[in-house]
C-alpha positions in Angstrom: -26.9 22.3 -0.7 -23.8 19.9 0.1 -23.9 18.5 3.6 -21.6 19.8 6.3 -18.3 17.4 6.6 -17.4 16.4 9.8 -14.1 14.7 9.6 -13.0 11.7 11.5 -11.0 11.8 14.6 -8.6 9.3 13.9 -5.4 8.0 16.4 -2.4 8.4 14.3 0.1 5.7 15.4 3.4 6.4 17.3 5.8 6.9 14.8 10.0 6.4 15.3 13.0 7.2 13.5 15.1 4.1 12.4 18.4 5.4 11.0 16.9 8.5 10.1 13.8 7.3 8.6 10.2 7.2 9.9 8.5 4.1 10.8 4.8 3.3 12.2 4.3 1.1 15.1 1.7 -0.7 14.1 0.2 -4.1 13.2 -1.9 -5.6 10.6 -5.1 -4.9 12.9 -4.3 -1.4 13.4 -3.1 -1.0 9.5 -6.4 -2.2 8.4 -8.3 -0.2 11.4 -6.7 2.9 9.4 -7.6 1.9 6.4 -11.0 1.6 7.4 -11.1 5.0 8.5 -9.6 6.7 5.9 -11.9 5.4 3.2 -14.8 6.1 5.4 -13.7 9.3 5.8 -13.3 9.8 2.2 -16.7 8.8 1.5 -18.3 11.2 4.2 -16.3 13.6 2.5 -17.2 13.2 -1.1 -20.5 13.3 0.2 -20.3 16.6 0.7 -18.4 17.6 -2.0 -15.2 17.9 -0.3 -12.2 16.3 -1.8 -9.6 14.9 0.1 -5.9 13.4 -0.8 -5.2 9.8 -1.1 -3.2 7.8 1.6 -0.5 6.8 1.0 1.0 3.9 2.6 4.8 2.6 2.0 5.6 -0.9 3.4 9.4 0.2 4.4 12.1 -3.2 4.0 15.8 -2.7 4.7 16.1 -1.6 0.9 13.9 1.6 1.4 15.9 2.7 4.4 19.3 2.4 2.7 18.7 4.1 -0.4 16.5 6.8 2.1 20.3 7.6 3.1 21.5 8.4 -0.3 18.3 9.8 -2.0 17.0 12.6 0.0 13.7 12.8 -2.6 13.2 9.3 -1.6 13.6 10.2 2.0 10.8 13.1 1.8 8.3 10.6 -0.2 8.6 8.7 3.1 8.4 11.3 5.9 5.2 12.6 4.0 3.3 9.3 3.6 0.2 8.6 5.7 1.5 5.6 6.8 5.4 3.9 6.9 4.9 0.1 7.9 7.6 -2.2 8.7 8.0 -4.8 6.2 10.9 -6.5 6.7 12.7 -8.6 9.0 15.8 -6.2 9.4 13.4 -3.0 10.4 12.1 -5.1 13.3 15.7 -6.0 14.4 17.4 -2.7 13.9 14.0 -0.8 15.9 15.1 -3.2 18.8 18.5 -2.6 18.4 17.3 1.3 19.2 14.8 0.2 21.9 11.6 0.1 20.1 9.4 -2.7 19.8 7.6 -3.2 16.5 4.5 -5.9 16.9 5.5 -7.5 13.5 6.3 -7.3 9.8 3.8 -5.7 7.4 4.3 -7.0 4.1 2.9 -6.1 0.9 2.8 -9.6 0.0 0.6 -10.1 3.1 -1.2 -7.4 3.2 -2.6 -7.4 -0.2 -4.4 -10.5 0.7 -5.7 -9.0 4.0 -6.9 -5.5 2.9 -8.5 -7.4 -0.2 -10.4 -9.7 2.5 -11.5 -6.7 4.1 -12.3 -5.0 1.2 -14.8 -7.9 0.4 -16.6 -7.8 3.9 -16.7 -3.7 3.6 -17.5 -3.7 -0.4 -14.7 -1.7 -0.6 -13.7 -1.4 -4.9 -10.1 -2.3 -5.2 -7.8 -1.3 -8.5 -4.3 -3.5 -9.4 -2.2 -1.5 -11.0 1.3 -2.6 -12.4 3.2 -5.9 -12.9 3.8 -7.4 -16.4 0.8 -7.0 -18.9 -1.6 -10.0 -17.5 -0.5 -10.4 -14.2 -2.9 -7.9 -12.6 -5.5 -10.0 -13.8 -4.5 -13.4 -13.0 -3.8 -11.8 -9.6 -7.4 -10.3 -9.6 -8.8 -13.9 -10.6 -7.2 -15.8 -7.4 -8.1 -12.8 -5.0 -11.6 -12.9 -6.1 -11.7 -16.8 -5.8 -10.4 -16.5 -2.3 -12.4 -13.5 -1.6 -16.0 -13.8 -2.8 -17.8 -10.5 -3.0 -14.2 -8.9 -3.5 -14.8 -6.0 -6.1 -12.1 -5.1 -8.6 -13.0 -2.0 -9.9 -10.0 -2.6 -12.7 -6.6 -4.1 -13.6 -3.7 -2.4 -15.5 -0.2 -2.8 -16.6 0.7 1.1 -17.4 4.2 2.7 -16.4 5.4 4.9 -14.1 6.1 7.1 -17.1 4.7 10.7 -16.9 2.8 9.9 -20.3 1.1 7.1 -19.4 -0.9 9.5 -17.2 -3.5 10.5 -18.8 -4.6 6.9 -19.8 -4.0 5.8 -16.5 -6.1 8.6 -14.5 -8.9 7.9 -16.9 -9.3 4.5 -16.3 -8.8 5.2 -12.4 -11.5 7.7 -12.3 -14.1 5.7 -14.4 -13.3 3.0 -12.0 -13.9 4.8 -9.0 -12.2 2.6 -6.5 -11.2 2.9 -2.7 -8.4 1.1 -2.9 -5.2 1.4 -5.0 -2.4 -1.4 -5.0 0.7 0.1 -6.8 3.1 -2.8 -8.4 5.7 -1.2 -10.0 8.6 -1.8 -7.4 10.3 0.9 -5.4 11.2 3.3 -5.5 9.1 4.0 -8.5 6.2 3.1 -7.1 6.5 5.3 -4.6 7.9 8.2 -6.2 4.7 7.9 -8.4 1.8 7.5 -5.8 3.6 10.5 -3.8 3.4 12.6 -7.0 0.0 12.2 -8.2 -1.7 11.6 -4.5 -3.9 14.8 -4.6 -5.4 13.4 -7.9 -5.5 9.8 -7.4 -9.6 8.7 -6.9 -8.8 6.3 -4.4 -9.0 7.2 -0.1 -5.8 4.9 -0.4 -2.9 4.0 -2.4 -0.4 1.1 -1.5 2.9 0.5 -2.8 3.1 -3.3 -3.4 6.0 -3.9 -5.1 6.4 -8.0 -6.6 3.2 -8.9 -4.7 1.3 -9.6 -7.9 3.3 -11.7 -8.9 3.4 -13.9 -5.8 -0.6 -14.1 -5.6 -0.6 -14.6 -9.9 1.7 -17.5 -9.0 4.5 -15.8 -11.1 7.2 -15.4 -9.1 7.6 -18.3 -5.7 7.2 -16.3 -3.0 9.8 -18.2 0.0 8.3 -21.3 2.2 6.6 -20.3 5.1 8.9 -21.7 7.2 11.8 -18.9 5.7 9.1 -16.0 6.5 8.5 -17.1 10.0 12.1 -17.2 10.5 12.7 -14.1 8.9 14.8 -15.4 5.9 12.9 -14.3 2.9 15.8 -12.2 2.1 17.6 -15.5 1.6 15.0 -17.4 -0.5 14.7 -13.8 -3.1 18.9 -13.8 -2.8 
């Protein structure tokens, strides 16, 4: 007999409208505190034999909240995700503009690097999924050299295609991991985790977009200097 679940209490972040579409006020800390929850939660739960949906977290640039305003599928995709962070320099300007104060950008690129180190101290299993064929792995290869004890549970290329399902969900359910970085760009990437979220093996799934590449060494991701200026937008123009 299956243990009773008890789920987590967890402290959902304010969340505020910027031109219409729903952003989380949080930070990296808090981003990775609800991470850490969720796939705790989806443990205690599968302990139990109860399944839950993956999480799904859209990092939410200047780009998602215009084409929000003119796709209205793209615009429910992001008011049902678990979590909308800011990642972009123009979100943080326009929330001030409207008298909210968002702690700072939460980028893909960033944050693949800090859920990955986190993942290694938890022994969470992470999956790459996306990017040319390759990439995912030299990406996997660098985070695992900067991460030791980092497990990736898998890498694959796939599509976004409907029949490159079934291959993917095999491999994603014989990999079994807690963690799901999605690098297909948005809004497919997006579009895709929101659609297949109830089946998806992983407590969460995180739209990435060209992060891959930057950690493969690919594609240049801008100076540092440009990203604490908030100019990325002119180093990718």
């Amino acid at each position: 007999m299956a243990a009773q679940y008890n789920p987590i209490q967890l402290t959902q972040p304010t969340r505020v409208a910027i031109v219409g579409v729903a952003i989380d006020c949080v930070d990296f800390a808090l981003t990775l505190d609800l991470i850490d929850a969720w796939v705790a939660q989806r443990h205690s739960a599968a302990a139990c034999d109860v399944a839950l949906p993956c999480q799904q977290i859209c990092t939410v640039n200047p780009e998602f909240i215009v084409d929000a305003q003119h796709n209205s599928a793209f615009a429910a995709v992001l008011r049902h995700a678990a979590l909308c962070v800011p990642d972009g320099v123009g979100v943080l300007w326009a929330a001030r503009r409207a008298g909210v104060h968002l702690p700072e950008r939460v980028t893909g690129s960033d944050g693949i690097y800090r859920i990955c180190e986190r993942a290694a101290r938890r022994g969470w299993r992470v999956f790459l999924l996306g990017a040319a064929p390759g990439v995912a792995e030299q990406a996997a290869a660098v985070l695992t050299g900067h991460y030791p004890g980092l497990v990736v549970a898998g890498c694959y290329a796939g599509s976004p295609a409907d029949d490159e399902w079934p291959a993917i969900s095999a491999r994603l359910h014989a990999a079994a991991p807690d963690i799901l970085f999605v690098a297909y760009g948005h809004p497919r990437q997006d579009f895709w985790i929101a659609q297949h979220c109830a089946e998806l093996p992983a407590a969460v799934a995180v739209g990435v977009g060209g992060a891959f590449d930057f950690v493969a060494g690919v594609t240049a991701r801008a100076p540092r200097w440009m990203r604490r200026l908030g100019i990325e937008w002119l180093h990718r123009l």
